[in-house]
Structure formats: C-alpha cells, structure tokens
N, C-alpha and C positions, 0 to 999 in steps of 0.2 A: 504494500500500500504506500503511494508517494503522496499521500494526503493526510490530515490529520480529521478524525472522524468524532461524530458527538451522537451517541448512543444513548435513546432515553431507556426508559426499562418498562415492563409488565410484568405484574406476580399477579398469575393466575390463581383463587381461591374459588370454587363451587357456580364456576362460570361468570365470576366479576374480576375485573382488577381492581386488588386491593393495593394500600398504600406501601406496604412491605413483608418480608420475612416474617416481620417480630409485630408486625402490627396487620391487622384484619379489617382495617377501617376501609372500604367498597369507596370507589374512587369516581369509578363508570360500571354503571351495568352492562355497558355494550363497550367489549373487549376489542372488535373489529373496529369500530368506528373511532374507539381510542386510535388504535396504531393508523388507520386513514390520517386523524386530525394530526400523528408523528409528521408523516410523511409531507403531509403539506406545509408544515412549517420548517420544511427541508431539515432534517434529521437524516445522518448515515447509513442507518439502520436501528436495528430495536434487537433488546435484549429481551428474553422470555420464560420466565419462571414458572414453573407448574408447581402448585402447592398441593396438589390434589393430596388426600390421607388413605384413599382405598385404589382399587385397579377399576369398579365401576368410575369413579370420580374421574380417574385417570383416564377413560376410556372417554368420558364425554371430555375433558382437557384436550384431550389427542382430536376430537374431532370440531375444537374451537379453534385450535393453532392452524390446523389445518387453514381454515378459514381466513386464520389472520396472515397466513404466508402467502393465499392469492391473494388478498384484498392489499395489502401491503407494498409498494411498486420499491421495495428497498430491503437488503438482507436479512432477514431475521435468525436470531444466534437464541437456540433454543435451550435449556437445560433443566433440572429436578424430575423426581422419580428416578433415578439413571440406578439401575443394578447390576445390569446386564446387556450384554453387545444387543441384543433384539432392541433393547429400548431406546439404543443410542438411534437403531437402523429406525423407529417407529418415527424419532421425529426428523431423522433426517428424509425420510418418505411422506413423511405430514407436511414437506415445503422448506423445513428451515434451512438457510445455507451450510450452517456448520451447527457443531455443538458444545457446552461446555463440560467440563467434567472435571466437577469437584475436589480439588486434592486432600479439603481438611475430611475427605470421608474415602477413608483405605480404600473400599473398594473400586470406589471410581479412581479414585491413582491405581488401580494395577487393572486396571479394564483396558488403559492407552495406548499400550502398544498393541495389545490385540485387537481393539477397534481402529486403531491406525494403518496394521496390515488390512485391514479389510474397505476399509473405504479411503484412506489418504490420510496425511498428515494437514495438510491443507481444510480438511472438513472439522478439525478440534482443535479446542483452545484450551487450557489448563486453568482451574483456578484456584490461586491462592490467596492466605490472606496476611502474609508477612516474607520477606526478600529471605527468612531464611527456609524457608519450604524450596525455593529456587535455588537454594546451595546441595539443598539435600536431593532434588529430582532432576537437576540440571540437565545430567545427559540425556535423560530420559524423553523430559519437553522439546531436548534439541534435534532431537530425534524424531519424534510422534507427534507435534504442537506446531502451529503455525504462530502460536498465539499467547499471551496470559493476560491473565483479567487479575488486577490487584485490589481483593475486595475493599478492607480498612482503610483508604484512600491513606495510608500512610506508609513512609517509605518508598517514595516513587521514586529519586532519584538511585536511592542504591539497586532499588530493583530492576531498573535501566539499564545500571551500568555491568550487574553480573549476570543478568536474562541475557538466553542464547535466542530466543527469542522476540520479536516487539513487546511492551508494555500495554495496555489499556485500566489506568488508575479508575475505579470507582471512589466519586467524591462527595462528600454530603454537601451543604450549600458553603460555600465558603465564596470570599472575595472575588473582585475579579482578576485584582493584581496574581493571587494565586491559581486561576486559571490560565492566566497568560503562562505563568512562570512552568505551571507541569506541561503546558503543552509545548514550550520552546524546548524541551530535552530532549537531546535524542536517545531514541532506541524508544520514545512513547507515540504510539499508535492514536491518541484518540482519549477521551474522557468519556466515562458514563458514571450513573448514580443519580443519588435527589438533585442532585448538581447542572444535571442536564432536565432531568425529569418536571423539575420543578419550576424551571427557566425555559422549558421548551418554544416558547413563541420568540425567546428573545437569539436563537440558534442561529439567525441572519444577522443578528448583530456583531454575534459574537466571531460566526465568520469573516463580517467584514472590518472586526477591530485586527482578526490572526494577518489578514491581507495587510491590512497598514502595516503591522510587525513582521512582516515577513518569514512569515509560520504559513506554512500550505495547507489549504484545506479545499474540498469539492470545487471545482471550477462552474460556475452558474453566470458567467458570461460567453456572449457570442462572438464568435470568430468574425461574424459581419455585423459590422451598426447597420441600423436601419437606415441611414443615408444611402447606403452602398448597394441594396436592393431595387430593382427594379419595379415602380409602383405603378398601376391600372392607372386610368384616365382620372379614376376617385379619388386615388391615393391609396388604395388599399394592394393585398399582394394576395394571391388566392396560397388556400391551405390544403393539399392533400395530406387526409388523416389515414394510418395504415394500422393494423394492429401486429403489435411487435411480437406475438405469440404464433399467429396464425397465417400472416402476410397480406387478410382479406382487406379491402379497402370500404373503411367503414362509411366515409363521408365530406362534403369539401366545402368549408367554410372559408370566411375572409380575416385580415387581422390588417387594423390598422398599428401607427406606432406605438400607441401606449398598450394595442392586447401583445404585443410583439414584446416588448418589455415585460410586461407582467407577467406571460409565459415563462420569458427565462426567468424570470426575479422567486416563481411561486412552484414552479415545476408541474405544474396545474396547466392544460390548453386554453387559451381564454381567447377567443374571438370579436371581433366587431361586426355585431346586427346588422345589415344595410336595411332591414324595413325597418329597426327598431330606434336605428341611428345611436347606441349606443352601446359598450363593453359588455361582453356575453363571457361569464365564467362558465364552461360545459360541466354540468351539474350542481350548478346551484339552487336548482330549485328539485331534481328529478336523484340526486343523490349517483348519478353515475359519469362521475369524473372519469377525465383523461390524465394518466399521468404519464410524463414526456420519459422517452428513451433519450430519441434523438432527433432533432430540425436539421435537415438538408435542402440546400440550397441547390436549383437544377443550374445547367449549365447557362444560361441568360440571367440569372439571379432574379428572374422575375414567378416563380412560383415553390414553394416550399414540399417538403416530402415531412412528415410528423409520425414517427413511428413511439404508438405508446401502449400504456398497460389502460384496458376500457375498462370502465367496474358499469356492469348490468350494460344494458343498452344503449348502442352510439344513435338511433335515428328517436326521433319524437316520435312517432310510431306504436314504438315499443320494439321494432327489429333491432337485430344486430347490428346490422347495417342498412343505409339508406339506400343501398344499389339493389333492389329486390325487384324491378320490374321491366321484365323481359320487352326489346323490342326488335330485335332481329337473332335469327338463329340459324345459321346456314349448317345445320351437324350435317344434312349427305354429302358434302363439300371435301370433308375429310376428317381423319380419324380425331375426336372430339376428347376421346377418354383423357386424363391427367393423371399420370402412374399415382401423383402422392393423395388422389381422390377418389381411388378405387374404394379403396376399404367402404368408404364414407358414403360412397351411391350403395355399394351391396349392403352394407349396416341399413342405411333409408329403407330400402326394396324388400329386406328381413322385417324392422321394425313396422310399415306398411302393410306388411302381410300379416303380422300377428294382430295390428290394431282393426285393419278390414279382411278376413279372411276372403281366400277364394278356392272355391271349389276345385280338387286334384292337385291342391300346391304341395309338394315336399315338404317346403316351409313348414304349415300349417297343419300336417300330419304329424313332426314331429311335436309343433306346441300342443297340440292334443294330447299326444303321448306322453306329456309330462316331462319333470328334468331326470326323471331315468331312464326315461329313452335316449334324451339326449346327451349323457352322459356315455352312455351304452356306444354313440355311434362316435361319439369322441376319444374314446378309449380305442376305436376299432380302429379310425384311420390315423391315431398317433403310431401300431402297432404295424398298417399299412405303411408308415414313411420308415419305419425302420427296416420292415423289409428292401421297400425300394431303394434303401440308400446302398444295400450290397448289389448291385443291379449297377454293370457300367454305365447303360444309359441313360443321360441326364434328364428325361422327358418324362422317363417315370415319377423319379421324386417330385421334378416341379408338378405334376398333376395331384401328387396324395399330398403335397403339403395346401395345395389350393382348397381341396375338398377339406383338410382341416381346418384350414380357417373359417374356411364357410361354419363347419360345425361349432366350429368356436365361436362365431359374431350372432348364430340363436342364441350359444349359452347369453353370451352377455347382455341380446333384448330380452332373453328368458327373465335374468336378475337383475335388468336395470342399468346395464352399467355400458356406457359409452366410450366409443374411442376417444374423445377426448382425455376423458380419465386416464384411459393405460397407458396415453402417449407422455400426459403430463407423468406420471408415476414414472416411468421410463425416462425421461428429461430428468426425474431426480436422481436417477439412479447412475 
C-alpha cells in the first residue's frame, strides 16, 4: 500500500452495531447502511467485528457481513468467532478482502501459517496488542501476515520500527497533532479505532491536512480539470455509466462542473438534471447509489466512460439498466451467441421452464421428479465425464461435461441459487 488509509470499524452484536468490544451500546440498527454512510465519507475501508456468542448468532453474523461486503464499494477486513481454518474461509467467502487473527488468543496465532498456506499471506493480518507480541511472533507474521493491527493504540512507533510487516495503530480519540505525528512514520499503514470511527465525516479533512504535510493518502483528484474537457453546446459532457462487476451499460447521464467535482470530491456519481436544471446525486432519494471505480476520458475528451459499484437499480424504472428496449435485431445475420452469456440464456430457458411449464420438456420432467431425481442424473453424468476423460477423443468429454452442467443449472433453479452467486463466490475465491 503506497497510501496511508483510515479505517473506521463495526462490532457486530445480534444484528446491530454496537459501540465496542466492552461496551453493547446499539449505534445503528442497520449495519449495511452504516458501512454505505463509511464509504461515502471516503473511508479506506472498514474493519469488522462479529461479536456473535453462539454458531446460530454466528450464522445470521455471516449472512449480514455478507451483505455489508457487496453493499460496501471498499475493502472490508473481517474478524471474531475465528477457531478454525473453515471460519477464516467462511468470511473470507462472505466478501471480506482479508482477515484478522487474533494473537492475544493462542489459537488464532497458531491457525496462521496454516491458513496462510491455504489462501495467501496477503488475505491476513495479525493482531496484536503491544510491540512485544511482535518480538515474540516476528518470523512468523513475516512470513504468513501482510499486515498488523496494533490494538492499545500504544506503542506505534516501536512497533514500526521492529514489525517485519506494515503497522495499522488502532487509536481512541486523541489530538490531531497526534494523528499527524502516527501517520508520518514509516512502516505505519493507516489509523483505525474510535479515532476514525468517531470523526468519520471529518476523513476528507483529515486527508487533505496529510496532503498539505506530505503524508500520502487515497488520490481523489482528477488527472483532467474540467477546463480541459470537451463541453456540449450547454456546457455539459455526456456520462456513460458501466457496471464495474458485470461490464453491462447501465445508463447515460450528463455532469456539468460542479457534479464533475463532486463526483470526484464524494466518490458518489452525481449528475446535472437538464429538465430539472439542477445537481442530481444518483440515489438520493431511491437509496441506490453509484459508487465510482473509475472516470475515463474517451479519446476527444468530450465524453466520459464511469465504471462503478450500483446498489439496487441504475434506471427509474426499477430495471437494472435503462437499455431494456429492443429496436432492431438482425440475429439471422450471424452467429449472435456470446461464449461469456451462454450459461445465462440456458439458466433463463431452465428457470422459464420450471416457472411456465411445457408439455414433453426434459426440463420439466425432471422438476416433477423432484431433487432426487435430479441429483440421481447428476451423479450419472459426473461419472459419465470421468469415463470420457480416458477416451483420446476430445468430443466426448466436451459433450458429458455440457450435459453436466445442464444438470447442474436445474439443480441450482431447483434451490434458488443463480449464476451470479457462484461466479461472485468464485471471484472470492
């Protein structure tokens, strides 16, 4: 990281965030909308604490982080509950980028190397709560740790200087002098704690005091002023909006200079209305913000390319996208398929069938049949690809792995569960 990061936090308790560890006091009831409101006040990411006391607790925990790791358009560093490699794997599959793991709790210091061979050094961070826990596990973090989180916010500089690792100081409210001072040392990554949590709106301040002192942090200016663009007859520059997950093109707004500034200033897309003649934040009123990856400028610099993270719906509609109506279609022209949209029409053509059934469909004999039929025919042609893989000829295999999928894309309208899902699950993986 060539930046220095500010990191607010969430301690997950019974589906609220509370105010800490040691204290239980409910902050927000709505845990997503907290880390949204992170995110817009430009925070680097979010720390995440599950306080859960049972494995049910745990299990709705696991299916709120989830939440908060797509709704969130910025890293989140997940940890508690951790006993076991599965747990580490459940939230690093739940969204989180990395995870932390506890040193002052034995077991999670001897989890590290063995969840470090299995998913990377780079996905854990180590946490301690004094520079000498970093004398005693030194080799170990240099080794398995990308990372350390120093909880007592005390001790930052020695733990800087004998960390084989970056630093990340958790700090309670303290001055600002004292925030400058931990974040000019090197070998510290970044500040979190009540320190950031608690000051979160003032995190563009605090940026752009590190900029005056020339201390690095997140870059939130543009490579082009708005001078330098090419502006419409109005003054305005058109927006093509893209979605940075999927590459579909959600919708094409305008931005005069001040939404062109407040985009980059908010990390938010913000538009200018031409019926309304005035600054359009996207989601100000319908709750489904844009948040920016990144603004590109085309080769004439008169139109923009915005590839971002959408929350719910980009059209007023209620579509995904605003491109939904068909006006010319020349498919017997030529071959129309798109290899990465196959799955995607056959999954439709499955789930179509099971919602309107038709008479002599395969399909629909199988959902009749129940899911142990369809487990039955899954079973058969996983057993069919292994035959066909001793089989020189390549024509076999690709035909029985075809038919498996097929069987596989019932199961999954059998139980609900979308290619979306598996591909995001597999991007975590």
């Amino acid at each position: 990281m060539d930046y220095k990061r500010f990191i607010p936090c969430i301690y997950l308790h019974q589906g609220k965030a509370v105010s800490g560890l040691k204290n239980s006091r409910a902050v927000s009831d709505d845990p997503v909308a907290l880390a949204e409101s992170y995110v817009a006040e430009k925070c680097d990411g979010i720390y995440l604490h599950d306080m859960s006391a049972n494995d049910q607790e745990h299990e709705a925990a696991l299916d709120l982080i989830r939440e908060i790791c797509t709704a969130a358009a910025v890293p989140v560093i997940g940890s508690g509950n951790i006993h076991r490699m599965e747990d580490v794997k459940k939230l690093l599959y739940a969204g989180c980028r990395q995870v932390m793991l506890d040193f002052t709790e034995t077991e999670q210091a001897a989890l590290l190397q063995e969840v470090s061979m299995k998913f990377g050094r780079e996905k854990l961070i180590a946490g301690v709560e004094h520079p000498a826990q970093l004398k005693e596990y030194g080799e170990l973090i240099a080794t398995h740790a990308c990372e350390v989180f120093l909880f007592r916010g005390a001790g930052t500089r020695e733990a800087a200087q004998i960390s084989p690792v970056p630093v990340l100081p958790f700090l309670p409210a303290v001055s600002l002098e004292k925030i400058m001072d931990e974040l000019s040392w090197d070998n510290v990554s970044g500040i979190a704690g009540d320190v950031v949590t608690e000051n979160v709106k003032n995190i563009g301040a605090l940026k752009n005091l590190c900029r005056e002192n020339q201390i690095p942090v997140a870059q939130d200016s543009a490579v082009y002023r708005w001078e330098e663009l090419t502006k419409n007859s109005d003054g305005l520059i058109p927006v093509v909006v893209q979605d940075v997950k999927s590459d579909a093109v959600l919708m094409v707004a305008y931005m005069n200079e001040e939404a062109y500034e407040q985009t980059i200033r908010t990390g938010r897309m913000t538009y200018y209305s031409r019926s309304r003649r005035q600054l359009w934040l996207k989601g100000e009123t319908s709750g489904h913000f844009q948040y920016v990856h990144s603004l590109t400028a085309d080769c004439d610099l008169d139109t923009l390319l915005a590839k971002v993270t959408q929350v719910g719906a980009a059209c007023h509609t209620g579509s995904y996208s605003c491109f939904f109506n068909p006006v010319m279609h020349r498919s017997e022209t030529a071959e129309t398929h798109n290899p990465l949209k196959v799955f995607e029409e056959v999954f439709a053509v499955i789930e179509d069938r099971k919602a309107h059934p038709k008479e002599g469909s395969y399909t629909n004999y199988l959902f009749d049949k129940g899911i142990d039929k369809i487990l039955k025919k899954l079973g058969e042609e996983a057993t069919e690809i292994v035959i066909a893989a001793k089989n020189p000829n390549p024509n076999e295999i690709k035909y029985e792995i075809s038919d498996f999928l097929y069987h596989m894309m019932v199961l999954m309208a059998e139980k609900g569960i979308t290619w979306e899902e598996i591909t995001t699950e597999l991007a975590k993986r």
